[in-house]
C-alpha positions, 0 to 999 in steps of 0.5 A: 500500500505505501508503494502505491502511494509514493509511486505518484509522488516519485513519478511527480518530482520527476518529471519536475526535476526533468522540467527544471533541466529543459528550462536551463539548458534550453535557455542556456543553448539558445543564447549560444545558438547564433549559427542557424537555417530557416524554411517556411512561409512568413505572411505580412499584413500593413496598413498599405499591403498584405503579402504572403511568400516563401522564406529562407533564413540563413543566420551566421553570426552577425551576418545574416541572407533572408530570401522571400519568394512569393506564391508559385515563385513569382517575385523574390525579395533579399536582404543580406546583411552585418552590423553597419551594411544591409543590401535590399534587392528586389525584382526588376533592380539591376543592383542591390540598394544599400543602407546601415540598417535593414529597418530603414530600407524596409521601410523606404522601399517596402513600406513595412516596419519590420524589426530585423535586429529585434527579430534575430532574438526574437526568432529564437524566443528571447527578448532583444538585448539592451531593452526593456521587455516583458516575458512570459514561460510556459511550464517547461520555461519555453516562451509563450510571450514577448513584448518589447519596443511597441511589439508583440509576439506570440509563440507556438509549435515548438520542435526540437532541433539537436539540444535546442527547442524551437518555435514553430510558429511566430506571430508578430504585431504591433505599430499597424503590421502584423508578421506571421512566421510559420517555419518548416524547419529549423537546421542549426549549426553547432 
């Protein structure tokens, strides 16, 4: 009888001491993981447009190649960048514009306000840093929230990728745009 009624208490600090090891190593990891692919869609919504595509995200370091296709492959938009360069091509340009930064080409030539150095974070479920936010966790310490700079995001559908739990679905709003992330697949590079 005793052992049947320790058994729930054993199975119960169990799997908490298990939760509390996904909450640290996760965060842990994530804040190392800065050698990272991603594949999916990614649909945009401004005041102006609303716009739904094909992404491809290849983040080395500080250097990042983001490439947006549209539906069927029609029209392709690339931002490829490192800190104090960012060049912005579009369809039917000759050559690439290029600014300091990818939030003020975003805007001039695509109208979107869309936080790029926020969102390498973000992407992974961390808060940009050098800011204040708010964070809210769910059981097993994974983000299920995140305000930051006027912005909003949410955080479904994680996967597992090596020792690393990614999110699967981001959803972005805030300043008249709302971005959705649905990615595919994650490959992270060690």
């Amino acid at each position: 009888m005793i052992r049947i009624l320790l058994w729930p208490l054993l199975m119960s600090v169990t799997l908490l001491s298990g939760c509390s090891l996904i909450q640290l190593s996760n965060q842990e990891t994530l804040s190392k993981l800065d050698h990272w692919n991603i594949q999916g869609k990614i649909s945009i919504r401004s005041p102006q447009d609303a716009v739904t595509g094909y992404l491809n995200w290849k983040q080395e370091g500080s250097g990042y190649d983001i490439f947006i296709t549209g539906p069927l492959g029609q029209g392709s938009t690339s931002i490829k960048g490192k800190p104090g360069r960012t060049e912005l091509q579009l369809p039917g340009w000759k050559q690439p514009q290029i600014a300091e930064a990818p939030e003020v080409l975003m805007q001039h030539y695509l109208g979107w306000n869309f936080p790029i150095q926020d969102i390498f974070h973000w992407i992974k479920g961390q808060p940009a840093p050098g800011a204040d936010f708010t964070i809210k966790k769910n059981d097993y310490g994974m983000t299920e929230s995140l305000q930051q700079h006027g912005w909003g995001v949410e955080y479904s559908r994680y996967q597992q990728q090596n020792d690393h739990w990614l999110p699967g679905r981001i959803k972005i709003t805030g300043h008249d745009h709302r971005f959705i992330l649905s990615i595919n697949q994650w490959t992270v590079y060690d």
